[in-house]
GUDOLO-832953 format. One line per field, with one value per residue (C-alpha): y, z, x; residue number from 0; residue in one letter. Coordinates in Angstrom, 1 decimal, decimal comma. Layout:
// GUDOLO-832953
y = (Y ...)
z = (Z ...)
x = (X ...)
num = (NUM ...)
residu = (A ...)
// end
This chain:
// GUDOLO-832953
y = (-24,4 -27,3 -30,2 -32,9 -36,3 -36,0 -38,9 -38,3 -41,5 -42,8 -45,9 -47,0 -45,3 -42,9 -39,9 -38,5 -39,7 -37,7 -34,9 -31,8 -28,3 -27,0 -28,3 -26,4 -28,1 -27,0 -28,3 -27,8 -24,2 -23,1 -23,2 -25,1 -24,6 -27,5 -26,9 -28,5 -29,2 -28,4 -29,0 -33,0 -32,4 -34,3 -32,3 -32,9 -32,0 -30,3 -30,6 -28,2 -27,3 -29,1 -27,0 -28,8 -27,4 -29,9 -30,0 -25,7 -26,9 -25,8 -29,1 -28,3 -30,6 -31,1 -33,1 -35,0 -35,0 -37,0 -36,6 -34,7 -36,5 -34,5 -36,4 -35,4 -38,4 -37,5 -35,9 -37,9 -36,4 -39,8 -38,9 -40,7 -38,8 -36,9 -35,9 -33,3 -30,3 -32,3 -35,5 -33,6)
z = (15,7 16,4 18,0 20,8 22,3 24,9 26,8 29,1 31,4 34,1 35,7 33,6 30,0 27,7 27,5 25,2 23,1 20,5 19,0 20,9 20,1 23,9 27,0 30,5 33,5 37,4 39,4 43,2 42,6 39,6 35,5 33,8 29,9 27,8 24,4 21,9 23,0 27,0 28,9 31,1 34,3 37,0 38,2 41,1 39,3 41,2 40,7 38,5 34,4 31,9 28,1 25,5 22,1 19,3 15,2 15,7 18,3 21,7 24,5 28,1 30,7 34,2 35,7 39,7 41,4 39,6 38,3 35,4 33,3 30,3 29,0 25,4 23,3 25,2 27,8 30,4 32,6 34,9 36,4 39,2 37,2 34,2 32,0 29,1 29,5 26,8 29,4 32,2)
x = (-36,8 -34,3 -36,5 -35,6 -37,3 -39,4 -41,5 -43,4 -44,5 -46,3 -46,5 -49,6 -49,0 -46,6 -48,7 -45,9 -43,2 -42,1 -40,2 -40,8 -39,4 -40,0 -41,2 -42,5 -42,1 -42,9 -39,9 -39,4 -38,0 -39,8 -40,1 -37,8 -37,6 -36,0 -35,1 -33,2 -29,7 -30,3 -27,5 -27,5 -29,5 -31,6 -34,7 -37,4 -40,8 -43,7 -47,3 -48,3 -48,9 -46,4 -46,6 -44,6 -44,5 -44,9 -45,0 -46,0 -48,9 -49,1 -50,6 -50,9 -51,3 -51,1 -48,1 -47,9 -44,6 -41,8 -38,4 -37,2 -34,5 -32,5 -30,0 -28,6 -30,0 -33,6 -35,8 -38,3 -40,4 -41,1 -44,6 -47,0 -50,2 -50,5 -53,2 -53,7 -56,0 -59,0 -58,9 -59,8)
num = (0 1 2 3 4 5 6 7 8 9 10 11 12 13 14 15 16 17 18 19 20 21 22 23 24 25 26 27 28 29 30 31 32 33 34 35 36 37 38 39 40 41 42 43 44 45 46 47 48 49 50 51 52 53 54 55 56 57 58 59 60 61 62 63 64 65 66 67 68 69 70 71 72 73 74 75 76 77 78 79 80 81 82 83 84 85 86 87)
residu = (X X X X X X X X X X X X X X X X X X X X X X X X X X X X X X X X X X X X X X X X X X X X X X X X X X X X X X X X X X X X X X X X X X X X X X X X X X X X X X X X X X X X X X X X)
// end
């Protein structure tokens, strides 16, 4: 499976940054499923789960409200709060 980059920030760290072969996200009107070569877009991001798959691992985490950025060179999910399933 074709892979992309995907960071995923906050205002106090990068919780991700990395080559991603899929990524999840809760937006204001449902799932949204990036993969590798996604079309541009600008998304509003719910509160709710965030899956990325990564190097044929599964991560879950739970994502605030923020802003959903796919842009061909890379994808950013710009968060207020996120944390992975093991830091909860």
């Amino acid at each position: 499976m074709n892979s992309f980059r995907l960071k995923i920030l906050t205002p106090d760290r990068t919780a991700f940054d990395g080559l991603a072969e899929c990524a999840v996200f809760m937006d204001v009107t449902g799932r949204v499923t990036v993969l590798s070569g996604h079309a541009p877009m600008v998304s509003v991001l719910a509160p709710g789960p965030l899956r990325i798959l990564a190097e044929g691992r599964e991560r879950t985490g739970w994502a605030s409200a923020g802003i959903l950025h796919v842009a061909r060179e890379e994808t950013a999910a710009l968060l207020d709060s996120f944390e992975w399933d093991a830091e909860r």
